[in-house]
TIRO-2110 file (N, C-alpha, C; in Angstrom, 1 decimal):
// TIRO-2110
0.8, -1.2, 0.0, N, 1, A
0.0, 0.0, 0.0, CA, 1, A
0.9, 1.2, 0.0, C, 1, A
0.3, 1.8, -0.8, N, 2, A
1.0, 3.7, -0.8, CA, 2, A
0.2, 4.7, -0.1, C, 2, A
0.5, 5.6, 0.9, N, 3, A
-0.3, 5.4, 1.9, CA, 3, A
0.7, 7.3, 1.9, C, 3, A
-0.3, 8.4, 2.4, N, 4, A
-0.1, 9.6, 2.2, CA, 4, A
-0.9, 10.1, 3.8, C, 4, A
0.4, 10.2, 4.5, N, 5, A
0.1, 10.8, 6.0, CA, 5, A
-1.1, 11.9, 5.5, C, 5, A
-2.1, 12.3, 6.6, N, 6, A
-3.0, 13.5, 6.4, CA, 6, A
-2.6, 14.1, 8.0, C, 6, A
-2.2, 13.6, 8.6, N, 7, A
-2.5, 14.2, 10.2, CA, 7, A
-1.6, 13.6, 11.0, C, 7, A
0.0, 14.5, 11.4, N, 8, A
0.5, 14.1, 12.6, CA, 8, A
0.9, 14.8, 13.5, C, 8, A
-0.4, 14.1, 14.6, N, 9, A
0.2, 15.4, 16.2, CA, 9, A
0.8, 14.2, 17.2, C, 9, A
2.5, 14.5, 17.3, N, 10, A
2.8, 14.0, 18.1, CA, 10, A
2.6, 14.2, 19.6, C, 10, A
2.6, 13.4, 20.3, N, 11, A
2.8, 11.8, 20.3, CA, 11, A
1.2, 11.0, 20.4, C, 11, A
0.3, 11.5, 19.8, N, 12, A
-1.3, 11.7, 19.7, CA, 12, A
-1.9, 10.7, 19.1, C, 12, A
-1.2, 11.4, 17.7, N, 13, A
-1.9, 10.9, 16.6, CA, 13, A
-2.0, 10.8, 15.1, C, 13, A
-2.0, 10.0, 14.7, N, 14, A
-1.3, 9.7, 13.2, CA, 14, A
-3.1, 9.3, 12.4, C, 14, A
-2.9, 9.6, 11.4, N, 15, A
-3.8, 9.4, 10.2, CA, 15, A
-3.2, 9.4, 9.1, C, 15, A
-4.2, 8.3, 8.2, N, 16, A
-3.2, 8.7, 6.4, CA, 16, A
-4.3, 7.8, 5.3, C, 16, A
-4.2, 8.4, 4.6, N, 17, A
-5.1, 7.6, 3.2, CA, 17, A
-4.5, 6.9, 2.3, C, 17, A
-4.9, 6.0, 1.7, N, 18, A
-4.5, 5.0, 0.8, CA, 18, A
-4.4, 6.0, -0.5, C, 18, A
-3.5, 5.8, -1.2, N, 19, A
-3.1, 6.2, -2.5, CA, 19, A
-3.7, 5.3, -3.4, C, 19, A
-2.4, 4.0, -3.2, N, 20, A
-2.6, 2.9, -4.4, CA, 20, A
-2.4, 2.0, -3.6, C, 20, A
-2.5, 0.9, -4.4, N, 21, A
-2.4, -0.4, -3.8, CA, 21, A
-1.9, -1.6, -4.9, C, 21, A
-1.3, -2.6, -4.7, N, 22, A
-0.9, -3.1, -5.4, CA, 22, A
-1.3, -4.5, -5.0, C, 22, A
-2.2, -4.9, -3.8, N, 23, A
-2.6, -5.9, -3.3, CA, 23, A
-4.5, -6.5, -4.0, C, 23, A
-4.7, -7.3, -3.9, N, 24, A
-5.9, -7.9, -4.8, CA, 24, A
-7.1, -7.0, -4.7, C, 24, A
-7.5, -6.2, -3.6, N, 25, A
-8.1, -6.5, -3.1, CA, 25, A
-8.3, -4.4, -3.5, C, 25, A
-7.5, -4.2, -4.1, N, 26, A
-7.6, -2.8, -4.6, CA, 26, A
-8.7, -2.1, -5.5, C, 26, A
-8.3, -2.6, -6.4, N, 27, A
-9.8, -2.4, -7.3, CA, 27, A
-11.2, -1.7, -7.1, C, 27, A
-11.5, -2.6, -5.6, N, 28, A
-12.9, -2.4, -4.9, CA, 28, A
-12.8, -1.3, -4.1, C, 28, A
-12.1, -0.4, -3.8, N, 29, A
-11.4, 0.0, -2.5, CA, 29, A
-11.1, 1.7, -3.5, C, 29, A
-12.5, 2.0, -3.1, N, 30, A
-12.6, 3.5, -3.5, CA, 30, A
-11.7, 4.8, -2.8, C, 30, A
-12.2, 4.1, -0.9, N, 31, A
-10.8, 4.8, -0.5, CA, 31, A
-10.7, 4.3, 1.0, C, 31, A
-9.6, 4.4, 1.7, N, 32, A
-9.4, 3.7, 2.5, CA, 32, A
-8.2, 5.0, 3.7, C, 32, A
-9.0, 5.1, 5.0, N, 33, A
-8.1, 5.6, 6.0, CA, 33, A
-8.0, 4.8, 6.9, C, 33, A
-7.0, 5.4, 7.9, N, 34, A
-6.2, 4.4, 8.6, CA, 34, A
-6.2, 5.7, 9.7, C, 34, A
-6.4, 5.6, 11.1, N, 35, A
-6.2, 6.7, 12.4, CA, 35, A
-5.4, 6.0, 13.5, C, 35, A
-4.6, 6.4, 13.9, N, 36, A
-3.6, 5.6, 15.1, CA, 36, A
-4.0, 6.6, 16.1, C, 36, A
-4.2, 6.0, 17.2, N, 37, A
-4.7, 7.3, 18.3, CA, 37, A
-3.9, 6.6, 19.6, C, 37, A
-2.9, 7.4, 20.0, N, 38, A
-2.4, 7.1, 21.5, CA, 38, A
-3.0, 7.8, 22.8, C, 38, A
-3.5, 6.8, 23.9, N, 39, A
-4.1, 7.8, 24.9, CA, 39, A
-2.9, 6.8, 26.2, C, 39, A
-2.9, 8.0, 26.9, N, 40, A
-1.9, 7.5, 28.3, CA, 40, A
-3.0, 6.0, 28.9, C, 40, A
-2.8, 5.5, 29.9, N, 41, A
-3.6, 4.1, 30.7, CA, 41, A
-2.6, 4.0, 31.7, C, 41, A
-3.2, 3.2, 32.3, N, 42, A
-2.7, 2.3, 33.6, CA, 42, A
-2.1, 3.3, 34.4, C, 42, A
-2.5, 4.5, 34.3, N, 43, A
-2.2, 5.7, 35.9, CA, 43, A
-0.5, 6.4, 34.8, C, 43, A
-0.6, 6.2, 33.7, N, 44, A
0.8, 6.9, 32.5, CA, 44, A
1.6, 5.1, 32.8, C, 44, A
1.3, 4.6, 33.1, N, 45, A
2.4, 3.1, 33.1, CA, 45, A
2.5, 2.4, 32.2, C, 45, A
1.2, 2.8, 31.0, N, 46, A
1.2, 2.3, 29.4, CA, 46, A
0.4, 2.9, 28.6, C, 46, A
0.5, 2.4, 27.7, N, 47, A
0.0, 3.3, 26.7, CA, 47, A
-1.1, 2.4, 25.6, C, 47, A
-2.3, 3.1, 25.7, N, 48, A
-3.2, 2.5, 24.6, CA, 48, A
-3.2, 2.6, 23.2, C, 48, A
-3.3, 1.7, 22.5, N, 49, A
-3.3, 2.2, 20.6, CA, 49, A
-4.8, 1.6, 20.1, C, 49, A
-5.4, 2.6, 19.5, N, 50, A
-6.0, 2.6, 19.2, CA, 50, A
-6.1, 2.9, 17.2, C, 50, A
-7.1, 1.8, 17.0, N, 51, A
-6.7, 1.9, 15.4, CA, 51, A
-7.9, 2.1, 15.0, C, 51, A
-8.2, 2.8, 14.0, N, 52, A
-9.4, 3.0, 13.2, CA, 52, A
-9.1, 3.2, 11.5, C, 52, A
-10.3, 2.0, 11.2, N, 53, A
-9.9, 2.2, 9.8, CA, 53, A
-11.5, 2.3, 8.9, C, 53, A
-10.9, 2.8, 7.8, N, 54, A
-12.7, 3.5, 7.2, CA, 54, A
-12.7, 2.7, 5.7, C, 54, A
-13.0, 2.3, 5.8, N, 55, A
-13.2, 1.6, 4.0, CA, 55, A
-14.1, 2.1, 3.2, C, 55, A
-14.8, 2.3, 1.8, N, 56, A
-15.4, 2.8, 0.9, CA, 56, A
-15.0, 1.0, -0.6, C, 56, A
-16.0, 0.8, -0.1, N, 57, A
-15.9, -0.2, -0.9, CA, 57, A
-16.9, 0.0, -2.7, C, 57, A
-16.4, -0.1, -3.4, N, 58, A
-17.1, 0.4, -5.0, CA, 58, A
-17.7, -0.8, -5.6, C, 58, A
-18.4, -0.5, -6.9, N, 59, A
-18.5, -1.6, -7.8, CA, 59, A
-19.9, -2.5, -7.5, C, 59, A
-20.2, -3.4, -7.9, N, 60, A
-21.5, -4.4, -8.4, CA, 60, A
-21.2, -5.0, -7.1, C, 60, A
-22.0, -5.4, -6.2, N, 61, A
-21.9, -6.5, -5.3, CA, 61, A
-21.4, -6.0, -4.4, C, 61, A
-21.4, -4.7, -4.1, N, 62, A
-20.8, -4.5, -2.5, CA, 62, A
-20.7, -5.1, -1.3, C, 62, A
-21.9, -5.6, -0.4, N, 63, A
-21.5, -6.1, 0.4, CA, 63, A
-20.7, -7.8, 0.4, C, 63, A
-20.5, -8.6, -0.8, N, 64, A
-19.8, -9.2, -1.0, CA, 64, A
-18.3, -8.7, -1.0, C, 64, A
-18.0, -7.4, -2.0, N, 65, A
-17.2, -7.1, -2.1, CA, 65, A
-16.5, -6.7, -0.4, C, 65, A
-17.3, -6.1, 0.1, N, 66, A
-16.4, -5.5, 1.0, CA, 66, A
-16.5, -6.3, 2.4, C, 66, A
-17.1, -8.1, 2.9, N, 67, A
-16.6, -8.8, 3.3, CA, 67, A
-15.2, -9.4, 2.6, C, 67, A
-14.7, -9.5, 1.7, N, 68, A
-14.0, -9.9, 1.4, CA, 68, A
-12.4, -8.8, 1.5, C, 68, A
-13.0, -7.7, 1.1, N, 69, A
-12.2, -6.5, 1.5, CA, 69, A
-11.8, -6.8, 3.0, C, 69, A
-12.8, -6.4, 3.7, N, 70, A
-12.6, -6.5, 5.5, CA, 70, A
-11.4, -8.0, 5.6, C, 70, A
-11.9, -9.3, 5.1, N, 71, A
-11.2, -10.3, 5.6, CA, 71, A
-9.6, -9.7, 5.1, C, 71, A
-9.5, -9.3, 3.8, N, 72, A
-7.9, -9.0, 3.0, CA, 72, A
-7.2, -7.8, 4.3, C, 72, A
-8.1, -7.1, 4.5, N, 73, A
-7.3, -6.1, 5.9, CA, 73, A
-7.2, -6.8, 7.3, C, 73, A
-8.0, -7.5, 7.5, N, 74, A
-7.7, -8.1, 8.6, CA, 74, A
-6.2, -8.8, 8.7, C, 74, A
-6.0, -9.6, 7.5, N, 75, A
-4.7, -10.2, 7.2, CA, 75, A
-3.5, -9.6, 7.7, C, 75, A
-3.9, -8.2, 6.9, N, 76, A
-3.0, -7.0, 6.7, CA, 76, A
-2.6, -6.4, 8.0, C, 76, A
-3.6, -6.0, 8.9, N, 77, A
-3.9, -5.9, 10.0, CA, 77, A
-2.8, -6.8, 10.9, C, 77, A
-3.1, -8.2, 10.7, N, 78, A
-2.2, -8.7, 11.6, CA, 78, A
-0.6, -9.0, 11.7, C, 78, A
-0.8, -9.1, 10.1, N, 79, A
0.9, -8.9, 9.6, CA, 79, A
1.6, -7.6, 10.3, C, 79, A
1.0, -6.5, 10.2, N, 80, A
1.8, -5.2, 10.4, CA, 80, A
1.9, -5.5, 12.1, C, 80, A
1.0, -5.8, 12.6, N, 81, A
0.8, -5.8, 14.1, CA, 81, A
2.1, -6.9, 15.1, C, 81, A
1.8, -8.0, 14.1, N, 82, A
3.0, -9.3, 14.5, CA, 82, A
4.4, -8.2, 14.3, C, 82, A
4.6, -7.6, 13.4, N, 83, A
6.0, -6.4, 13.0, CA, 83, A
6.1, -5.9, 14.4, C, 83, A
4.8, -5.4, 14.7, N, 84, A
5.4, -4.3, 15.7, CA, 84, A
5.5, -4.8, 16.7, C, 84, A
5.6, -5.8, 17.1, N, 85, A
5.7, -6.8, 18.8, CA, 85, A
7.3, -7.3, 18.5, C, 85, A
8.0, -7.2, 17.2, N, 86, A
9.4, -7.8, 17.3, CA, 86, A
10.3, -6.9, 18.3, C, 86, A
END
């Protein structure tokens, strides 16, 4: 994914939109954001992340299309997530 920050207020909060994509599952995928939201927890002893993502699914068959969408980000979702625990 090519992916075009819209919003960063450190250490807060990150947003960004999908450009392109070069994964299957593009096509359908009118447009796609991504929001990282950090709030302090556990009395400042950790920190919460919070993800939000917005999809815009196009084309003949939408709600097919965009369960199938949802499952391809989920994937994606966990791939990036497994990264960030190394």
């Amino acid at each position: 994914m090519y992916q075009r920050i819209t919003e960063w207020s450190p250490p807060a909060r990150l947003a960004f939109h999908m450009e392109r994509t070069d994964l299957p599952f593009g096509p359908c995928v009118g447009a796609l954001t991504d929001t990282f939201e950090l709030t302090p927890a556990a009395g400042g002893r950790a920190t919460r992340l919070t993800r939000s993502t917005r999809v815009e699914v196009r084309g003949r068959f939408r709600w097919a299309r965009a369960l199938a969408v949802g499952i391809g980000l989920k994937a994606v979702h966990r791939f990036v997530f497994r990264d960030w625990r190394r």
